[in-house]
C-alpha positions, 0 to 999 in steps of 0.5 A: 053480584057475579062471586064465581066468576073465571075466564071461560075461553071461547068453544068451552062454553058448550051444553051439557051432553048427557049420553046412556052408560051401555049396557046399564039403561038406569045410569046416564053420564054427562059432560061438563065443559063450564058453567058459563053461558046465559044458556048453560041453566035451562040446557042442563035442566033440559036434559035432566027432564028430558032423560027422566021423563024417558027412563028410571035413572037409577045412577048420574055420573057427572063429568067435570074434567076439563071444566073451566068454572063458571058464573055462581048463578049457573052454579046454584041453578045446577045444585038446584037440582040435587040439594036445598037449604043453606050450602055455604057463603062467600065473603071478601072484597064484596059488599056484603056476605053472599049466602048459598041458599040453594031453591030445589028446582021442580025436578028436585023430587025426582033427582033428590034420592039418584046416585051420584058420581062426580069425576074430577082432575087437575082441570077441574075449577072454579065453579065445577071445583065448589059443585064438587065439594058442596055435593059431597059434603051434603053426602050427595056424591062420591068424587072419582079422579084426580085432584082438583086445581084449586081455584075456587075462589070468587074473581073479578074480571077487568079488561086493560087495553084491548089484549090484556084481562086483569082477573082480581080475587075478590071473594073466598068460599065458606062452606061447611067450616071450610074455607075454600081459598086459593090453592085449596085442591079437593081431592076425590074419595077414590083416586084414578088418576089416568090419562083419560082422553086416551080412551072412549068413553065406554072403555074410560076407567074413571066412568067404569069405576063410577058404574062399579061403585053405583052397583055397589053403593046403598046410597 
């Protein structure tokens, strides 16, 4: 069963986009829309292989900004990559307790030990929201930007009439002995809050930032 399920608008179910940071050939950014689409797993996991096969990836500067959820099984297939084990569980109007027991994906032993940095805002929900939190709570990834919307709970989706979408909470997040509800916002290790589609992406202060802090870091 489907426990992280929100709405994704038409045109926002668009593949990942990975690009090379200028200047830094070791770190990669990529762009996130949604974890929505039959598509999204294997597109993503495409590009992971892809620039690893090519290049010593030293740094991933993952974009979640503007990124409207998506379904929990392209949430484990994208954590698949970065951690294992048992990450949390979901539990409510479900019948039964949903553990995240995440598989490592066979590029796991590669992505396992690459820096990570995770931008995030106002905009970022659902699925994006628990792949935050879950990868830094693993101590996977530091979070840039501004605070999450705090939509990270599980929701059915029911159609009333032809124009109408009754979206149902029917499940909370457990992770870590935290309980992510409804309102709870994931707020990021450095906070940059700027209007950020006012700037390209060389010139984007939260990517500049991310490449500052994967310099420096030691992990």
């Amino acid at each position: 069963m489907e426990t992280v399920v929100h709405p994704v608008p038409a045109g926002f179910e668009s593949p990942p986009v990975f690009t090379e940071i200028w200047g830094t050939p070791s770190i990669f950014y990529v762009r996130i829309k949604s974890f929505a689409g039959e598509s999204f797993a294997k597109s993503f996991a495409s590009g992971l292989s892809e620039i690893a096969s090519t290049s010593q990836v030293e740094g991933l500067i993952i974009d979640l900004r503007g990124n409207r959820g998506g379904s929990s099984a392209n949430l484990k297939s994208a954590l698949s990559h970065f951690v294992e084990g048992d990450v949390g569980e979901a539990s409510g109007r479900i019948p039964r307790r949903d553990r995240f027991i995440i598989e490592p994906s066979h590029i796991y032993p590669y992505y396992k030990a690459v820096k990570l940095v995770i931008l995030i805002d106002e905009g970022t929900n659902s699925a994006a929201e628990l792949f935050a939190y879950i990868l830094r709570t693993e101590r996977r990834a530091l979070l840039i930007g501004a605070p999450t919307a705090g939509n990270a709970q599980g929701v059915a989706t029911f159609q009333l009439g032809s124009k109408l979408l009754l979206n149902l909470e029917i499940a909370h997040f457990h992770l870590k002995g935290v309980t992510l509800h409804s309102g709870f916002r994931i707020n990021p290790d450095i906070e940059v809050d700027v209007p950020w589609l006012d700037y390209r992406l060389p010139e984007d202060p939260l990517v500049q930032r991310a490449v500052e802090e994967m310099r420096r870091a030691s992990w």
